[in-house]
C-alpha positions as CSV (number, residue, x, y, z in Angstrom):
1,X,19.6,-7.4,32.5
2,X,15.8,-7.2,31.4
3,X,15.0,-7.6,27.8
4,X,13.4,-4.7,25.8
5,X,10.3,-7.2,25.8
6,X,10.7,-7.4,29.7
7,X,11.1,-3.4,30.3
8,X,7.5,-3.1,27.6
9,X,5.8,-4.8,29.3
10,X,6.2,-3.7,32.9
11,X,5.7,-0.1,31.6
12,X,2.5,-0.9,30.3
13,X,1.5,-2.9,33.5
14,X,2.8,0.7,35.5
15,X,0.6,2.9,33.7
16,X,-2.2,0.9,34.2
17,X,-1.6,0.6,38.0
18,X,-2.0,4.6,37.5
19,X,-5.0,4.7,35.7
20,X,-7.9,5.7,38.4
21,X,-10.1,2.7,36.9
22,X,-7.7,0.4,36.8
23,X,-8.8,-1.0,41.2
24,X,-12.3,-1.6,39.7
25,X,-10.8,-4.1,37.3
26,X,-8.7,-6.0,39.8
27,X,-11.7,-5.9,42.0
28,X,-13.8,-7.7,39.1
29,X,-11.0,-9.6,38.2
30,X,-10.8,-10.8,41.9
31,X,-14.6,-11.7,42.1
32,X,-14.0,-13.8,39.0
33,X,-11.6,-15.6,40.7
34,X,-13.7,-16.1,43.4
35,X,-16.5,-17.4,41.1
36,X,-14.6,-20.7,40.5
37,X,-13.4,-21.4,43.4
38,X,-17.4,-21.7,44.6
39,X,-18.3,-23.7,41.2
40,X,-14.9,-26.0,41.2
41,X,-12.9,-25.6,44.2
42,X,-11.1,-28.6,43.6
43,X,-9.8,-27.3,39.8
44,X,-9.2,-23.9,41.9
45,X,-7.1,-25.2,44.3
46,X,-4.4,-26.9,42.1
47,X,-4.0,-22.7,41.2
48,X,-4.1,-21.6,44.8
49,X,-0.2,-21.3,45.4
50,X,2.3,-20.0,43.4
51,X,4.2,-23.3,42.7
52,X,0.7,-25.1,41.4
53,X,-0.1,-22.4,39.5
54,X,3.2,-21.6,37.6
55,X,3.8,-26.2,37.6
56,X,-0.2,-25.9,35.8
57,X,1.5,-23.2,33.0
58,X,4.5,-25.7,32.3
59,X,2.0,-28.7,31.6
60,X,0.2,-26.4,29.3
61,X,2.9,-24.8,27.6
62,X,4.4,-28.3,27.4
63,X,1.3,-30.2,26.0
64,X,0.3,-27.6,23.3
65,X,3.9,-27.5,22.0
66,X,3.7,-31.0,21.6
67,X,0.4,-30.6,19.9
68,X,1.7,-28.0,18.0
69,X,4.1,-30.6,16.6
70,X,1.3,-33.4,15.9
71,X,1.6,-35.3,19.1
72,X,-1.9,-34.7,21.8
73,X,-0.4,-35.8,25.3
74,X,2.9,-35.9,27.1
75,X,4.4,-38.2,29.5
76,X,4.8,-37.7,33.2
77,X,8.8,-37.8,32.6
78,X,8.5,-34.2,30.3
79,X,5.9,-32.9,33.0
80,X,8.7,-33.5,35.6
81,X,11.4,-32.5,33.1
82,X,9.4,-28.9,32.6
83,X,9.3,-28.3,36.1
84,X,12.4,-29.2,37.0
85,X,13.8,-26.6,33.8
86,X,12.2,-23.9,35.3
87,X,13.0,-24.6,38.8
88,X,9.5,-24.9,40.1
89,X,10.0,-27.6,42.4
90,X,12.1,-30.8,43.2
91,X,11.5,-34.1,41.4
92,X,9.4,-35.3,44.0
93,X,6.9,-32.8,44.4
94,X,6.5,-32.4,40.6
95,X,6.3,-36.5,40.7
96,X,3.5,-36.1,43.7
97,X,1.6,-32.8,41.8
98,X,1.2,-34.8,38.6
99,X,-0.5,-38.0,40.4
100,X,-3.4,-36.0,42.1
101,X,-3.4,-34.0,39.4
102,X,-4.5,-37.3,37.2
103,X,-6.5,-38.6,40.5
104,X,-8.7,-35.8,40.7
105,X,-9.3,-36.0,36.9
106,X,-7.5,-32.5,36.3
107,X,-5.3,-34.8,33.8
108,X,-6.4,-38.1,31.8
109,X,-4.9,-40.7,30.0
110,X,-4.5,-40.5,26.4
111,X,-6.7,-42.6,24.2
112,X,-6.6,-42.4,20.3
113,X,-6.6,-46.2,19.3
114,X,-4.6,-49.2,20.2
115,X,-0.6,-48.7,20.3
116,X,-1.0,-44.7,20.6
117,X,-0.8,-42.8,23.7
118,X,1.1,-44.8,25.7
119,X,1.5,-43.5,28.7
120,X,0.5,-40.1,27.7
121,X,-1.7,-37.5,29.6
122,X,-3.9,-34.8,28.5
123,X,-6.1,-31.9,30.0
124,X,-9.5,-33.2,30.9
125,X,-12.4,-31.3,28.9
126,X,-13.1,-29.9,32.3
127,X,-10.2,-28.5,32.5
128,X,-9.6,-26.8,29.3
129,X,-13.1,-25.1,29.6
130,X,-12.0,-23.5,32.4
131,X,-8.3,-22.7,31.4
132,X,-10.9,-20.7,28.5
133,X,-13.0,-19.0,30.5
134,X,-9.6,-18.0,32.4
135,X,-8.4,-15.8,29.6
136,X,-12.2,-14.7,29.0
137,X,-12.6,-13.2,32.3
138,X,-8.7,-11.6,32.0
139,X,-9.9,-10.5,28.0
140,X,-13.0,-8.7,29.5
141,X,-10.9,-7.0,31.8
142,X,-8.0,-5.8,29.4
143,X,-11.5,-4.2,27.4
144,X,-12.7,-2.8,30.5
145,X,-9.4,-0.6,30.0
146,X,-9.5,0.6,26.8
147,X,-13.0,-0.4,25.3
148,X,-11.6,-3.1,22.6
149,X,-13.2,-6.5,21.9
150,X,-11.0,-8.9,22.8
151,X,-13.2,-11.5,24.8
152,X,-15.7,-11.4,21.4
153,X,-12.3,-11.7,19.4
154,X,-11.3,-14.6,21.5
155,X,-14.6,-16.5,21.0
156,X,-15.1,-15.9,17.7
157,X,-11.7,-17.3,16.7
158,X,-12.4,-20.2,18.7
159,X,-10.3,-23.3,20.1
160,X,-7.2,-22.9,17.4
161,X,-6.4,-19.9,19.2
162,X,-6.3,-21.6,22.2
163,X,-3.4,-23.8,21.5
164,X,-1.3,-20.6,20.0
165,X,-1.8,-18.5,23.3
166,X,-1.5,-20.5,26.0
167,X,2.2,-21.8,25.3
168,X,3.1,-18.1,24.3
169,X,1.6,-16.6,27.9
170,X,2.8,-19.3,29.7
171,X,6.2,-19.0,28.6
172,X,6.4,-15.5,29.5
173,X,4.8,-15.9,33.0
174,X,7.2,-18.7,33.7
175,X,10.2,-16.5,32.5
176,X,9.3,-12.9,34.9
177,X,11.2,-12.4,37.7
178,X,8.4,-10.4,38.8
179,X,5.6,-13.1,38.2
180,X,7.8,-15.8,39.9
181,X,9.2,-13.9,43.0
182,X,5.9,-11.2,43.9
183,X,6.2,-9.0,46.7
184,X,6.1,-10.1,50.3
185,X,2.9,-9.8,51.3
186,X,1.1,-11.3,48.2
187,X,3.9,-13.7,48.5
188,X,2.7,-14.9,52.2
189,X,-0.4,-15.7,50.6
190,X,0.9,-17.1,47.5
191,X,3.0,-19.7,49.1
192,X,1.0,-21.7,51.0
193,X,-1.8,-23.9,50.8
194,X,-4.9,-22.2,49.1
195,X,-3.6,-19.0,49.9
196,X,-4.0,-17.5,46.5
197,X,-7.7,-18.0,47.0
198,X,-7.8,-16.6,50.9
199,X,-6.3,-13.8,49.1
200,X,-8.7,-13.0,46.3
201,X,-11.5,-13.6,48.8
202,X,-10.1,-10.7,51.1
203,X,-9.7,-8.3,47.2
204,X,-13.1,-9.1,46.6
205,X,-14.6,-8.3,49.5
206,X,-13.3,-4.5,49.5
207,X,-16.2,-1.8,47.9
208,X,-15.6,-1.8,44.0
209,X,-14.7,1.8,44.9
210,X,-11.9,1.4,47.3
211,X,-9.2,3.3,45.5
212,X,-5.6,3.5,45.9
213,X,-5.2,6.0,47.3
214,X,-6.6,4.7,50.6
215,X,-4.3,4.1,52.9
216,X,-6.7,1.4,54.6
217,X,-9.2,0.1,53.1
218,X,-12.3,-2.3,54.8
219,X,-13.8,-5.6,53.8
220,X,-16.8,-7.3,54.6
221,X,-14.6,-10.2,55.9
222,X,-15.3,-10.1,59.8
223,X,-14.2,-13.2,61.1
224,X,-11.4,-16.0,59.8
225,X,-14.5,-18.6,59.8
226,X,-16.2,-16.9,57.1
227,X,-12.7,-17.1,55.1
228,X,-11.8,-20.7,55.9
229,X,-15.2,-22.7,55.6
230,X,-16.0,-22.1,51.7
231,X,-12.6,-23.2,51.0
232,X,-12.7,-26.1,53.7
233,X,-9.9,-24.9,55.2
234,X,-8.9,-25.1,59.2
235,X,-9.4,-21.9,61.3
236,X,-6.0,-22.9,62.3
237,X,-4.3,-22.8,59.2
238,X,-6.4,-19.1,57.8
239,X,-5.7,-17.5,61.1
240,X,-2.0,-18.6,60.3
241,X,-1.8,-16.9,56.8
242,X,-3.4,-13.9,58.5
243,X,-1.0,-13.3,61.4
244,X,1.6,-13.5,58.5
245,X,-0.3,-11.3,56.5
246,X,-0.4,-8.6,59.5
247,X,2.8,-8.9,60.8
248,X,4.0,-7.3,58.0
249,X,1.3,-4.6,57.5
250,X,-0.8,-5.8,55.1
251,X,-4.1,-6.3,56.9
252,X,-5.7,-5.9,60.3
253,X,-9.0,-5.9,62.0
254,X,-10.4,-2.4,62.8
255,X,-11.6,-3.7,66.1
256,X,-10.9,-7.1,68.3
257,X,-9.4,-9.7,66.2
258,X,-12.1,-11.9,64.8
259,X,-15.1,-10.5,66.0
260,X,-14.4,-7.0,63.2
261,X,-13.9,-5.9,59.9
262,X,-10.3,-6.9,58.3
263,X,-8.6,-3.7,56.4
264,X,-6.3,-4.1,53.3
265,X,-3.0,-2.1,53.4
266,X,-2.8,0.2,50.5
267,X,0.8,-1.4,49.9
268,X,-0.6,-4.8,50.4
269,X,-3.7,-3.9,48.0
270,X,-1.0,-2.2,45.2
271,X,1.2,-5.8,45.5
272,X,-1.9,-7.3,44.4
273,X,-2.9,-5.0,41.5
274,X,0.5,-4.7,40.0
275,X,0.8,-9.0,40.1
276,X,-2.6,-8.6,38.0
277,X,-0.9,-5.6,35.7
278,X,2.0,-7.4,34.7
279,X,-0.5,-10.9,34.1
280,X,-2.7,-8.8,32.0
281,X,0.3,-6.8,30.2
282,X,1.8,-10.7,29.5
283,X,-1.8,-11.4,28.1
284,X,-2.3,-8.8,26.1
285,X,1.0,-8.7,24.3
286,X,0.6,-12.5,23.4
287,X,-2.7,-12.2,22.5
288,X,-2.2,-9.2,20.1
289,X,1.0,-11.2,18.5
290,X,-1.6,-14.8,18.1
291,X,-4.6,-12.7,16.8
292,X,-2.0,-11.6,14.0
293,X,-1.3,-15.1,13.3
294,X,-5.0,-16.1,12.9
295,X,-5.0,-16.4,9.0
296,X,-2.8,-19.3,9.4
297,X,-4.1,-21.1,12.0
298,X,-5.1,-24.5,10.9
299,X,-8.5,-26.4,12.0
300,X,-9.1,-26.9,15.5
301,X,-6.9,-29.6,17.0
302,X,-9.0,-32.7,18.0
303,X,-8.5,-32.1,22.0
304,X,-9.7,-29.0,21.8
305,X,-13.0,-30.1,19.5
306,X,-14.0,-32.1,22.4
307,X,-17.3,-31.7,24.3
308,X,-16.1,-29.3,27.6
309,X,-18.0,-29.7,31.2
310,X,-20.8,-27.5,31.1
311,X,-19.8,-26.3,34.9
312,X,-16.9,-25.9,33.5
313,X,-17.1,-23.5,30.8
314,X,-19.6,-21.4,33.0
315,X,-17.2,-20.5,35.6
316,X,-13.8,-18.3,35.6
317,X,-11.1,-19.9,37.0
318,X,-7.9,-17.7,38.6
């Protein structure tokens, strides 16, 4: 049975799906996530499948509540134990995530003076500039909807709000059935390598004014080459995704395959908006219930007073 909480906040994620602005905010919300994938596709693709993405939340929420507590780092054994609580993944592939993660510099070693950190990890400065300019970019787009001033809110409050939000939002996207099991044609997408980014490449590429109510709607997208090669994927492996994609109805070229413009399903289209509904709706809420905690935040913690990657904090990650 759905909590109260639960019930709130899909409501509010449903009458936002109705509001006739609300495809121009997934569209810019898609472009965003576009952005970082062309600044720092390596950082984007650790987020480009489901698993990664939700795995990426229970480091976070881990690491800050251990922060939260006085300690800045866990160890690869609670990384694995937070997966393995939420059923993300087996042992193994949490075991496999967590070592590129720390080879690709996503994650570093901890290093506060001799005999502390042992064997602890934290979020690399790139990293955390990014995961900030992630709630920036979904901020701008809850103000989009109702003219508030929660991106200026966010930056004025600075890094102490940082380490209240994200555990509270990761919690809760970790926790929705919705979030963890989307609908099947998002989920095609959503399950396999890079997908999620295939996916807001195809969003973005629709007209800003492609409403909902079309049944089909065009991209610019024209060939699966022009989809695989910014992500350096094989033609093999996007074609793949798309035949998936199609065979249930979600897309389809308007012409011969591959040599025309792919169309977006208006069911495959609303899958994709009411995934971003219920994210922003999870947002929101927690960000509304830290911003009332504000007055007794303490100072900044020391991770999050460090000096961010420029690249970094100039991009919007998804």
């Amino acid at each position: 049975m759905q909590s109260l909480e639960s019930q709130s906040l899909e409501s509010k994620a449903q009458d936002w799906l109705a509001d006739p602005r609300f495809h121009r905010v997934v569209h810019r919300l898609a472009s965003g996530f576009v952005g970082v994938q062309t600044i720092a596709p390596r950082l984007a693709s650790q987020f480009s499948t489901q698993q990664r993405w939700l795995m990426c939340h229970a480091a976070l929420w881990r690491f800050f509540e251990a922060a939260r507590a006085g300690r800045f780092g866990i160890t690869r054994q609670e990384f694995v134990d937070a997966v393995l609580a939420y059923q993300l993944a087996s042992r193994n592939t949490a075991m496999a995530f967590f070592a590129q993660a720390l080879q690709y510099g996503l994650i570093q070693p901890v290093n506060r003076g001799a005999g502390n950190g042992a064997g602890l990890v934290e979020p690399a400065g790139a990293t955390l500039g990014a995961l900030i300019e992630w709630y920036v970019l979904h901020l701008t787009a809850l103000d989009a909807l109702d003219g508030d001033n929660r991106a200026l809110r966010w930056r004025e409050a600075g890094h102490p709000l940082l380490s209240e939000l994200a555990p509270l939002v990761a919690e809760r996207l970790l926790t929705s059935e919705q979030i963890r099991a989307p609908a099947p044609t998002y989920a095609v997408f959503a399950s396999v390598d890079d997908g999620g980014s295939l996916m807001d490449r195809l969003i973005a590429g629709l007209s800003a004014d492609a409403s909902f109510d079309q049944e089909r709607a065009m991209t610019n997208v024209s060939s699966v080459s022009s989809l695989a090669r910014p992500l350096s994927l094989s033609r093999t492996h996007t074609g793949r995704t798309l035949s998936a994609a199609a065979a249930l109805g979600g897309l389809g070229w308007c012409g011969a395959p591959g040599h025309s413009a792919i169309w977006l399903s208006r069911t495959f289209r609303l899958e994709y908006a009411a995934f971003q509904a219920l994210k922003l709706a999870i947002i929101d809420d927690a960000f509304e219930r830290t911003q009332a905690s504000t007055e007794t935040l303490g100072p900044a913690l020391p991770l999050l007073g460090r000096e961010m990657a420029p690249e970094a904090l100039g991009s919007q990650s998804c």
